[in-house]
C-alpha positions in Angstrom: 0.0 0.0 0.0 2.7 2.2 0.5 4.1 2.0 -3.0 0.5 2.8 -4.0 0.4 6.0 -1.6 3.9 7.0 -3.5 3.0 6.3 -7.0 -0.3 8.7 -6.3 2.0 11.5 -4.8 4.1 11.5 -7.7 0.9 11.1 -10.4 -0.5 14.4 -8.5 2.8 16.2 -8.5 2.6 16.2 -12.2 -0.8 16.5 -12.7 -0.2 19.8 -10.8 2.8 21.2 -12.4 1.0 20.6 -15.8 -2.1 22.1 -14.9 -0.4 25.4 -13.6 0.8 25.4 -17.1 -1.8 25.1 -18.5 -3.8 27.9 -16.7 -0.5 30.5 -16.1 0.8 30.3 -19.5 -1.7 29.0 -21.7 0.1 25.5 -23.0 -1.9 23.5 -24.7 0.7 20.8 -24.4 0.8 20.9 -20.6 -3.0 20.8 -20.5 -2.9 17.4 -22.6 -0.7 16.0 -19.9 -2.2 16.9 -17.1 -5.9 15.5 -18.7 -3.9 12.0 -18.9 -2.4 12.7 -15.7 -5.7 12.9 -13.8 -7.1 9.8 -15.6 -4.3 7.8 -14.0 -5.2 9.6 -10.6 -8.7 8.0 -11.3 -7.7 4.6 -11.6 -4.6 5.2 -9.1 -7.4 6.1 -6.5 -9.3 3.5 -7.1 -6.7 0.9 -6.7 -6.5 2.7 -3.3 -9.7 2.5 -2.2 -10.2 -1.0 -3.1 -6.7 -1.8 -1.1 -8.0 0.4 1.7 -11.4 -1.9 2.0 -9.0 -5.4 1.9 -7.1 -3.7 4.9 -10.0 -2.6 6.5 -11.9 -6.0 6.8 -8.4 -7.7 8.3 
């Protein structure tokens, strides 16, 4: 689980930087990557959740 926990913190470090691109200077590029970003952050998450339930019923 805590490989999980890092791999999210990374995934939302560059969803972050990308989006601030995005919105401070317009890059479409940036915007593209942090879209693909967040879909990862989606199925990252849910990967959590369903190891947080496995942990939870121990």
């Amino acid at each position: 689980m805590k490989e999980l926990l890092e791999k999210i913190s990374a995934e939302y470090e560059a969803f972050q930087k990308d989006a601030a691109l995005q919105v401070e200077n317009g890059n479409k590029a940036a915007g593209t990557r942090a879209r693909k970003s967040s879909l990862s952050l989606e199925k990252l998450m849910k990967e959590f959740r369903k190891a947080s339930l496995e942990d939870s019923k121990k």
